[in-house]
C-alpha positions in Angstrom: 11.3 -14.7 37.3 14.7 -16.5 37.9 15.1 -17.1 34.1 13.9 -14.0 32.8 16.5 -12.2 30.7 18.5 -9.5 33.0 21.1 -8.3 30.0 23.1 -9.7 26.9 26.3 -10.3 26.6 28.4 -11.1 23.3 24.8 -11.7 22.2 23.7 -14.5 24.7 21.1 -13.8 27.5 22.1 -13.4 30.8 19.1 -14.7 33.7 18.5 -13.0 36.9 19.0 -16.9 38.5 22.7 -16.2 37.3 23.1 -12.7 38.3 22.3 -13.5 42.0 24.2 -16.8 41.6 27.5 -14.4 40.4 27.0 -11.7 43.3 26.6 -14.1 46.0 29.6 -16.3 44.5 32.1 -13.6 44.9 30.6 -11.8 48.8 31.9 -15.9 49.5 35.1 -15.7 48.0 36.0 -12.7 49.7 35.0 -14.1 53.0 37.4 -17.2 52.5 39.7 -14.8 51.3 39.6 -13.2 54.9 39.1 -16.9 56.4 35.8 -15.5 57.5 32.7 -18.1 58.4 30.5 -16.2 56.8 31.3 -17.4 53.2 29.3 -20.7 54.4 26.3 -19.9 54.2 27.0 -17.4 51.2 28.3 -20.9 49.9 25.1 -22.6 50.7 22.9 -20.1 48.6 25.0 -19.8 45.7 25.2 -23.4 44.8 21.4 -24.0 45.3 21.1 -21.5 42.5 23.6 -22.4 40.2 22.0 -26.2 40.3 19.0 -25.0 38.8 21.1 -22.9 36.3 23.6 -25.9 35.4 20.6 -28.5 35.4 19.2 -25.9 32.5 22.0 -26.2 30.7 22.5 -29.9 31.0 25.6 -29.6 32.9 23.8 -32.4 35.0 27.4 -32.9 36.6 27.8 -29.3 38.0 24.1 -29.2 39.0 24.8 -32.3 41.4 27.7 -30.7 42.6 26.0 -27.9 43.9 23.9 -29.7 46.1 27.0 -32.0 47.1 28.6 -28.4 48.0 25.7 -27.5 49.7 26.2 -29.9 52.0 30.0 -30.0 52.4 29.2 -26.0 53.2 27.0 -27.1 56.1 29.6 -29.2 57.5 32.6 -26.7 56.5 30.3 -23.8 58.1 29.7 -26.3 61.6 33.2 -27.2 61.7 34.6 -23.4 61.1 32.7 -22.5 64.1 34.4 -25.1 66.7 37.6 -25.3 66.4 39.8 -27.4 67.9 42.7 -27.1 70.6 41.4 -24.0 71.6 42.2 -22.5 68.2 39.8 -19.4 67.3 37.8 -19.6 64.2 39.4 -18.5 61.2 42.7 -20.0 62.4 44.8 -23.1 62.1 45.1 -23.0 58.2 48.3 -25.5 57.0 50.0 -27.7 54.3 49.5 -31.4 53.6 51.7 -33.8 53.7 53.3 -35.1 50.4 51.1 -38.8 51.4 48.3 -36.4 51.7 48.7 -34.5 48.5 49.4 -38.1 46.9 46.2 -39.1 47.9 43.9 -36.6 47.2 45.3 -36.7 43.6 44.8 -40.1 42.8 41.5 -40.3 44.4 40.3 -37.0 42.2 41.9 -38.5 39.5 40.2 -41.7 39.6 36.8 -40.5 40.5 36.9 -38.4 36.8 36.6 -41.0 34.6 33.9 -43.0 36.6 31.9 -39.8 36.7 32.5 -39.1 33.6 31.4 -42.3 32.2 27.9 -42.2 34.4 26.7 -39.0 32.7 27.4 -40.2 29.4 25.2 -43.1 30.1 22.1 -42.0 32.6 22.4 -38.2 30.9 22.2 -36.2 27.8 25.1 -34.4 28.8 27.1 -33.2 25.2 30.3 -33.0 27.5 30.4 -35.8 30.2 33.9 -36.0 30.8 34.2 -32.2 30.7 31.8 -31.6 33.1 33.4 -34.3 35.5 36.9 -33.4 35.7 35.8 -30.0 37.1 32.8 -31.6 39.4 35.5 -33.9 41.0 38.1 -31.9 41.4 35.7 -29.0 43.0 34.5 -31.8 45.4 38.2 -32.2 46.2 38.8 -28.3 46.6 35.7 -27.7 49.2 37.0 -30.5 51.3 40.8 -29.9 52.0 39.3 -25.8 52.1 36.9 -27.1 55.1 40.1 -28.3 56.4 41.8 -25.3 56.0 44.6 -26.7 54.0 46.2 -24.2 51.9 46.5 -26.3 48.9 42.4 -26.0 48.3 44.0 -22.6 46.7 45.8 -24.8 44.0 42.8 -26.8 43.2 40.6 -24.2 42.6 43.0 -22.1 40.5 43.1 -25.5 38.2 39.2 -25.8 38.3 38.6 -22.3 37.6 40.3 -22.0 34.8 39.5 -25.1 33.6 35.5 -24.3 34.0 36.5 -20.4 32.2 36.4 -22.8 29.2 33.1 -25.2 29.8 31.5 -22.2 30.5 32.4 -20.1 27.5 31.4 -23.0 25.4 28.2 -23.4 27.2 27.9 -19.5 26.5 27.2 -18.7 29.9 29.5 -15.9 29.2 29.0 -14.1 33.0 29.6 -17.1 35.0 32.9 -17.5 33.0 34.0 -14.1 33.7 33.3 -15.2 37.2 35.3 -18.1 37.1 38.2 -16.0 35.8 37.7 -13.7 38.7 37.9 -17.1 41.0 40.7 -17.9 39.0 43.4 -14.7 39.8 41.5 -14.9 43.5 42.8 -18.5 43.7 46.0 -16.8 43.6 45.1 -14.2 46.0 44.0 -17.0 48.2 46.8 -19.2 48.2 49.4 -15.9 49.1 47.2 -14.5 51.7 46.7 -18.2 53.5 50.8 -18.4 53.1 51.5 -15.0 54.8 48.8 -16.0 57.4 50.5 -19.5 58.0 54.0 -17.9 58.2 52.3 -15.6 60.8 50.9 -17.9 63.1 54.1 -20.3 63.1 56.1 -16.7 64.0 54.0 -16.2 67.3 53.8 -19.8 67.8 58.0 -19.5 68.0 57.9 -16.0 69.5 
C-alpha cells in the first residue's frame, strides 16, 4: 500500500509512503515553529517513513538518518518536557557561543567526508558525498534544536536548500517542494526564535 502511486508530478510518481511522510513533516515544523513539544513525536513518525522511502531510492545516507533522528527526537521530546531551572517547556531558547559555533562546524565538516567515503564503499549509493553533507549537517541541526539554540534555524536553511537539489535529481519532486517549504520556514524559524529570545531577556530585565 505505502508504495502504491497516489499522483504524478512533472511525470514522476508520487507514493502514499511520501504523502504521509510530507503531511506529517510540516504539522512538525509548525510545532517547532511555536516551540511546541508536540513536533517530537510528529518528528518520530515522519522519519520512520521517509527511511523506507530514502532506502528505496538508495539514498542509504538519509535513510540512516532517519532512524538517527528518530532517536535524537526521543531524547529532544524527553528533554523538552523537563526543563531545567524551573524554566517551562517551550522556553529557554538562546545563541551559542562563537567556541560553540566553531565547534559544531568543524565537527560537521569533518564528519562529511568520512561519511561520505563509507557509502561509496559499503553502498551503491550514485551520490555518496551528496547524500552526506546533508545527513551530517541535519544530525548537527536536530541536536543544537534539542538544545534550543537558535542557530539550528541557520543549519536547516543550509540543509534544506541544499536537499531541494538531491531531491529534484532523485525526482522525488514532492519531498523537494517540501524541502523548499522547510527552507523559507527556516527563516520563519530563526525570526520567530529571535523575537521570542528578545522577549524573554525584556522580562528577565523588567
Amino acid at each position: 500500500m505505502w508504495f502504491q502511486p497516489a499522483f504524478e508530478v512533472w511525470g514522476s510518481v508520487v507514493t502514499w509512503l511520501e504523502v504521509v511522510a510530507v503531511v506529517l513533516s510540516v504539522a512538525m515544523v509548525g510545532c517547532n515553529l511555536r516551540v511546541h513539544v508536540a513536533g517530537w513525536p510528529l518528528a518520530m513518525a515522519s522519519s520512520a517513513l521517509y527511511s523506507l522511502l530514502f532506502f528505496h531510492f538508495k539514498l542509504y545516507g538519509e535513510a540512516a538518518l532517519q532512524w538517527a533522528f528518530v532517536i535524537l527526537a526521543g531524547w529532544g521530546w524527553w528533554r523538552w518536557l523537563r526543563p531545567t531551572s524551573g524554566q517551562r517547556a517551550g522556553a529557554g531558547v538562546s545563541y551559542m557561543s562563537f567556541t560553540q559555533r566553531t565547534r559544531a562546524a568543524v565537527v560537521t565538516l569533518a564528519a562529511w567526508p568520512l561519511l561520505g567515503w563509507c557509502l561509496r564503499t559499503v553502498t551503491d549509493s550514485d551520490v555518496p558525498y551528496l547524500d552526506a553533507l546533508p545527513t551530517v549537517a541535519s544530525l548537527t541541526g536536530q541536536w543544537l534544536l534539542a538544545h534550543k539554540r537558535i542557530e539550528n534555524w541557520w543549519v536547516w536553511l543550509g540543509v534544506n536548500l541544499f536537499s531541494v537539489a538531491l531531491f529534484a535529481y532523485k525526482q522525488l519532486w514532492l519531498t523537494a517542494l517540501l524541502y523548499a517549504l522547510f527552507a523559507a520556514l527556516s527563516w520563519v524559524g530563526w525570526q520567530q526564535w529571535r523575537r521570542l529570545f528578545k522577549a524573554t531577556l525584556a522580562a528577565s530585565e523588567a
